[in-house]
C-alpha positions in Angstrom: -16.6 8.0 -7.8 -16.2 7.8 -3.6 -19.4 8.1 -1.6 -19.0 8.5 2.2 -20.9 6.3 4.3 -20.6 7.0 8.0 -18.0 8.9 9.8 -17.2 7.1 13.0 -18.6 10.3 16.1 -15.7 9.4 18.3 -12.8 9.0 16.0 -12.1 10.3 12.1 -12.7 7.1 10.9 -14.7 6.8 7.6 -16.7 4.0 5.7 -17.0 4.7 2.2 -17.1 3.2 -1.4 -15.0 4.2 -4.6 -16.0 3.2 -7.7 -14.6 2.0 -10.1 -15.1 0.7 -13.9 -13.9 -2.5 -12.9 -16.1 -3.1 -9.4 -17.0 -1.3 -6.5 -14.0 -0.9 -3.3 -15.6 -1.0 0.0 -13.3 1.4 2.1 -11.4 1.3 4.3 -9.3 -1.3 2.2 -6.4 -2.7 2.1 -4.4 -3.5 -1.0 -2.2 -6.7 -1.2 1.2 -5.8 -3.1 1.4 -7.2 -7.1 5.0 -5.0 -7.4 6.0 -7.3 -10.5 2.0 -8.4 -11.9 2.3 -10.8 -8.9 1.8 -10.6 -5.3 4.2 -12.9 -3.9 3.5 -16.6 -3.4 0.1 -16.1 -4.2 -2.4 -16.9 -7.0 -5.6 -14.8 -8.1 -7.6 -17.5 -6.3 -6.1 -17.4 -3.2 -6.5 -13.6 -3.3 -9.6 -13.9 -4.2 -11.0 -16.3 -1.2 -9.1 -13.9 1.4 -11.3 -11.0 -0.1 -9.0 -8.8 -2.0 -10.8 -5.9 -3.9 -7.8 -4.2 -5.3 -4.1 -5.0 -6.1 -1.4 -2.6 -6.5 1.5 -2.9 -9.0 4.7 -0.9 -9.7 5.2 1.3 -12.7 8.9 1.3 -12.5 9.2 -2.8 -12.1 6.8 -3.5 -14.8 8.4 -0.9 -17.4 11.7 -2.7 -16.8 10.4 -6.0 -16.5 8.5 -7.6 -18.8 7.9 -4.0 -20.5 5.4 -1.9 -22.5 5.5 -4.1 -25.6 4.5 -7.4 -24.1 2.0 -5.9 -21.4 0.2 -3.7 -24.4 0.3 -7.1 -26.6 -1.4 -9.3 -23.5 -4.1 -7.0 -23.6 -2.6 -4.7 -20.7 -2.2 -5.4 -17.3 -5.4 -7.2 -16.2 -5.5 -9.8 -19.1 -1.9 -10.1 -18.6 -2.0 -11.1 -15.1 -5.4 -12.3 -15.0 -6.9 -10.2 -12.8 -10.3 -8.9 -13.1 -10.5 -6.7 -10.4 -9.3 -3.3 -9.5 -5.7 -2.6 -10.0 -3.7 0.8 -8.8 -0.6 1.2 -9.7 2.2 3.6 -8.1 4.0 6.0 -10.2 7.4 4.9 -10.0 7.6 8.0 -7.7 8.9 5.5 -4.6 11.8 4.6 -6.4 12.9 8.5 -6.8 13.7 7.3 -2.8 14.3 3.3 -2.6 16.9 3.9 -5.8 18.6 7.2 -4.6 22.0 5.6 -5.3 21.0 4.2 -9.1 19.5 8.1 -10.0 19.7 11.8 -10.3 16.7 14.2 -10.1 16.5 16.6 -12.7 14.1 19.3 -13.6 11.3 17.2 -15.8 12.7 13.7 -14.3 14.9 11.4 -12.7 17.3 9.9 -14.8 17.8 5.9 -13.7 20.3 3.2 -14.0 18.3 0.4 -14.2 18.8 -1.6 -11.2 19.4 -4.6 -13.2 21.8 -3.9 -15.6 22.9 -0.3 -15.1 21.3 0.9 -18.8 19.9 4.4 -18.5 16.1 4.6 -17.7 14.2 7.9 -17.5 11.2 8.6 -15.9 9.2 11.8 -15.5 5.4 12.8 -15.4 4.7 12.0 -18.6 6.8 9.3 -18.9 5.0 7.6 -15.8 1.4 8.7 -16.8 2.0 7.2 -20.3 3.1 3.6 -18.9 0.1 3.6 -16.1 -1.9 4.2 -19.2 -0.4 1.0 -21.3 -0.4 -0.8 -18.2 -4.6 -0.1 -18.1 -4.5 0.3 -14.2 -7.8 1.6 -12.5 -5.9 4.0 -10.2 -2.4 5.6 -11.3 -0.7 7.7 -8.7 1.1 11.3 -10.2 5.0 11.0 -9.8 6.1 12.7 -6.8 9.8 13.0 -5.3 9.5 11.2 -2.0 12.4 12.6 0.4 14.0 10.6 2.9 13.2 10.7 6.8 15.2 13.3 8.2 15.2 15.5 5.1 16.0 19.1 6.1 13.3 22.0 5.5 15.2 23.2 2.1 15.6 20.0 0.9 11.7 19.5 1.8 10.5 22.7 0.0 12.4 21.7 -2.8 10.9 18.2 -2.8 7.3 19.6 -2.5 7.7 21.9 -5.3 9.1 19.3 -7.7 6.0 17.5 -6.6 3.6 19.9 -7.5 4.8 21.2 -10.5 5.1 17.5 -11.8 1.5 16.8 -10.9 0.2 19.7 -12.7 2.0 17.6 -16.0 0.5 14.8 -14.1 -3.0 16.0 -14.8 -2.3 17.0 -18.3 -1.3 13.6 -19.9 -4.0 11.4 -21.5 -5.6 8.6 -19.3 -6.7 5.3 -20.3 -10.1 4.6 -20.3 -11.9 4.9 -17.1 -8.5 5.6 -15.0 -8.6 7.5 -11.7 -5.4 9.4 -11.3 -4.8 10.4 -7.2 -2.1 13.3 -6.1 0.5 12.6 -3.3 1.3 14.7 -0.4 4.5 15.2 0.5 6.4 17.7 2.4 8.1 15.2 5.7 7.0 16.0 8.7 7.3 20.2 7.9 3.7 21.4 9.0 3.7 24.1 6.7 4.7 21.8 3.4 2.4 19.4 4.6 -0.3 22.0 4.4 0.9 23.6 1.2 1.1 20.7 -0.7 -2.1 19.2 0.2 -3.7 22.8 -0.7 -2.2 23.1 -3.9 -2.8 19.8 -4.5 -6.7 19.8 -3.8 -6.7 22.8 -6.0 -5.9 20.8 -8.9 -9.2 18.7 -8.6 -7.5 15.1 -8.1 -9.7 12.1 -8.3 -8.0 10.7 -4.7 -4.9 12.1 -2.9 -2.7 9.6 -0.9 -0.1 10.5 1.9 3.1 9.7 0.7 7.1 10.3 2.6 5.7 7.9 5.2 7.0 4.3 6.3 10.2 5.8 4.9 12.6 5.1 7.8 11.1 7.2 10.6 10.0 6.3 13.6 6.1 6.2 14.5 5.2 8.5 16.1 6.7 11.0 13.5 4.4 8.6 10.8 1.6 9.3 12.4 2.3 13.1 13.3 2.7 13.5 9.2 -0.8 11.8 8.9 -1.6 14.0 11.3 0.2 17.3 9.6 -2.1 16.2 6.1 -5.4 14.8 6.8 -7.1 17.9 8.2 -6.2 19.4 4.6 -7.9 16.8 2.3 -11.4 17.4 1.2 -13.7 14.5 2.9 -15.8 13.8 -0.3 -12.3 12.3 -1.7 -11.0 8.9 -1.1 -7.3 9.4 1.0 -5.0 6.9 0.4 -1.5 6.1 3.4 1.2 4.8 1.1 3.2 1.4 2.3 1.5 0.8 5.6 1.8 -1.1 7.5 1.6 -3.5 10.7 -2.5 -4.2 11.8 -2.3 -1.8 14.5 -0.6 0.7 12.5 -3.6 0.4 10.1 -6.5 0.7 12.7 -4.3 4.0 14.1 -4.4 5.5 10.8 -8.3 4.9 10.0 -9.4 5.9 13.0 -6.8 8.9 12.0 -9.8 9.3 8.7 -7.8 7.2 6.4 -9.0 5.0 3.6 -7.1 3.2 1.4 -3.7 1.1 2.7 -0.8 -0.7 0.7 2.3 -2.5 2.6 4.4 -5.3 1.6 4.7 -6.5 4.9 1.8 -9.9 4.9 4.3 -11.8 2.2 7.0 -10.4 3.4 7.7 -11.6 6.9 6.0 -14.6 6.0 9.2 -15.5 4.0 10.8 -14.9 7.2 8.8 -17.0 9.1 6.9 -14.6 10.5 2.6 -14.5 11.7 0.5 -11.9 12.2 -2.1 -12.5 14.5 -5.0 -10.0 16.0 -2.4 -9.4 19.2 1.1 -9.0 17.1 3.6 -11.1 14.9 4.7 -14.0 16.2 7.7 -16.6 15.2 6.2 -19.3 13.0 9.8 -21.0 13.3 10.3 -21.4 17.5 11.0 -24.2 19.0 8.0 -24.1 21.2 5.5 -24.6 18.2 7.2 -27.9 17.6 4.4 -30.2 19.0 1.6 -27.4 18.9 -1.3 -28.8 16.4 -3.6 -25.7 17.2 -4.2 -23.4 14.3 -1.4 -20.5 13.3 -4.3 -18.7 15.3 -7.7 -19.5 16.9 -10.5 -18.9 15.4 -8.7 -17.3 11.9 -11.2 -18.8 8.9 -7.9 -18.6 6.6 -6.9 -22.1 4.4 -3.6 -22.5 6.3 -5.4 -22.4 9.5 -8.5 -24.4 8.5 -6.4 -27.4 7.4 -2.6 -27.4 9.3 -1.3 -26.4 12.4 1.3 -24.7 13.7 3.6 -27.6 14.0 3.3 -28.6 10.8 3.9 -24.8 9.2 6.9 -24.7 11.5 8.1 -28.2 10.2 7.6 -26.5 6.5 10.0 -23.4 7.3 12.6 -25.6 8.9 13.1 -27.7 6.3 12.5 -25.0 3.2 9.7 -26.4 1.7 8.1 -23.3 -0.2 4.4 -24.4 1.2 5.2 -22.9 4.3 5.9 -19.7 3.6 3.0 -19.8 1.2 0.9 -20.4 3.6 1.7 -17.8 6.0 1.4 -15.5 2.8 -2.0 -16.8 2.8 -2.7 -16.1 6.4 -1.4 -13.2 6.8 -2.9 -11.4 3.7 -6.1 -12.9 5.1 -5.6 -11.4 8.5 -5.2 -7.9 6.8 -8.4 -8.3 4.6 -10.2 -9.6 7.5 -9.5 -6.7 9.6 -10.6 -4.0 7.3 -13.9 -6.4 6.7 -14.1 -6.1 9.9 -13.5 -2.7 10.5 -16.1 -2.0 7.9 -18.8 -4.2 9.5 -18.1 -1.6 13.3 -18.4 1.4 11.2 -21.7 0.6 9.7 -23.1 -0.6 13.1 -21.4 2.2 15.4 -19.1 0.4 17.2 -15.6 1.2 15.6 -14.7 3.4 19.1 -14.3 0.4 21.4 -13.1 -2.0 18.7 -10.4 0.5 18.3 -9.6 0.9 22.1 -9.5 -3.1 22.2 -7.4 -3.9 19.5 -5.1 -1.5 20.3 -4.4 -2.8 24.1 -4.4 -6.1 22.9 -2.0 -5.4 20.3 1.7 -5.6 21.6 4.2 -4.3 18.7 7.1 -6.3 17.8 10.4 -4.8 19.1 11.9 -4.8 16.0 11.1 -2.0 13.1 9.8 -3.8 10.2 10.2 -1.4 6.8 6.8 -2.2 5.2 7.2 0.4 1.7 5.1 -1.1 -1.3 7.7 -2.1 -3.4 8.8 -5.2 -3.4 10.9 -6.5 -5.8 
């Protein structure tokens, strides 16, 4: 299923490939977000120009929304959505966090009040293996708890050991055909819990294990000190996956940290706020000083939006809400992020991902502001 390539002499970083039975995911990769069978303001075409491999969707948002009985009528997820490439799809585990207030954790569970209307939803391991297999994804994650930043040690254990035990059911439940299923690591940033849970875990013979309880409120340097906590622990002939990251640099930290796989909400979703990534930071699509600037959103970017209009004319767009703008730095954006891992890929294979690292990374200035990047968006 995941054959390692080259591991980078200077850094952990990997190149790899995961197959699957719907293509072949060059790694590392990054996912754009489909939470709702859609990733937002975009169409498969788009996607597929910028050089997406692999969408994620949301098991939680697509058993409320449209539901079991019209995705298993369309065919499942793919046909329903027209997609004809890899899709993974998270457990519904996320929400057990993002919807603390709407739920209450219970021994084979967490029972739900639908976000919507407030009817009672429940969701446990079986529950969520049996919709990922409806939905037909390629990937399903196991449900996890995912504790909050901050969590203290008891409320930590108790988290991992509610993780474990539901991804032992996890592993039990019938698959769709072909379907990967990947365990989740959780355990904060408690060294110990890290390691115990990512043991136990491996034990259990997953086909991929992600890093989850990151990008969940705390600051960096504790994200990357949990990557840290986890990675030595997973086996290397396994593809490991960091759950809703996160800016470009944060993305070249981790894989040089021996990460593969990457999922974050955050290419659509500043773009809606007028926001561009470019290969040195995010910058304000919407300031005044890009009023009579006809150069590209950035130089040199091979993207549609930056082949054809500039950044005068995008900024026009967002000041007077026409939806094309933000489209289009939808379009750029998710096109920087493929671009990079291609990238990223190409230094691997030719033994130059060290100084490419060292580069980006000074070049890179962080915006000031935190931007929450989780995979759900809905």
């Amino acid at each position: 299923m995941f054959e390692l390539l080259a591991t980078d002499t200077t850094t952990r970083a990997r190149l790899g490939r995961l197959s699957t039975t719907r293509g072949v995911i060059e790694t590392p990769v990054f996912m754009p977000v489909g939470t709702q069978a859609s990733v937002k303001a975009m169409d498969p075409r788009e996607l597929l120009e910028s050089g997406t491999q692999v969408i994620l969707g949301n098991t939680y948002h697509l058993f409320v929304r449209p539901g079991l009985d019209v995705i298993s009528a369309a065919g499942g997820l793919h046909r329903f959505m027209n997609w004809t490439l890899p899709i993974l799809t998270d457990s519904g585990g996320f929400q057990v966090f993002s919807l603390a207030k709407i739920r209450r954790i219970a021994e084979h569970g967490v029972e739900f009040r639908c976000h919507l209307d407030g009817s009672p939803l429940f969701l446990g391991p079986k529950e969520s293996m049996h919709i990922q297999k409806v939905l037909g994804s390629d990937i399903a994650m196991v449900f996890d708890e995912c504790p909050p930043a901050g969590a203290k040690p008891k409320e930590l254990k108790s988290a991992v050991d509610r993780t474990l035990r539901w991804a032992r059911e996890c592993r039990e439940q019938e698959r769709a055909p072909g379907q990967s299923v990947f365990g989740i690591v959780q355990g904060g940033g408690h060294a110990e819990e890290r390691e115990r849970c990512a043991k136990e875990l491996v034990g259990m013979e997953f086909d991929g294990y992600a890093i989850g309880g990151v990008s969940v409120g705390e600051p960096e340097p504790e994200m990357l000190r949990a990557i840290d906590l986890t990675e030595p622990h997973l086996p290397a002939h396994k593809p490991r996956y960091a759950m809703g990251l996160g800016t470009p640099a944060q993305m070249i930290e981790l894989i040089a940290r021996g990460v593969d796989m990457f999922d974050c909400v955050l290419p659509t979703r500043v773009a809606r706020n007028g926001t561009a990534y470019t290969h040195k930071g995010a910058v304000n699509a919407k300031a005044g000083y890009n009023k009579a600037d006809f150069r590209p959103v950035e130089e040199g970017c091979t993207c549609y939006c930056c082949r054809n209009f500039t950044r005068a004319y995008i900024r026009h767009l967002l000041n007077v809400d026409e939806i094309l703008g933000l489209r289009m730095l939808s379009v750029h954006n998710t096109h920087l992020y493929l671009t990079l891992m291609s990238e990223i890929r190409a230094h691997l294979k030719a033994g130059t991902f060290a100084e490419f690292y060292r580069q980006y990374i000074a070049n890179y200035v962080p915006t000031k502001r935190v931007l929450a990047g989780r995979q759900t968006e809905g």
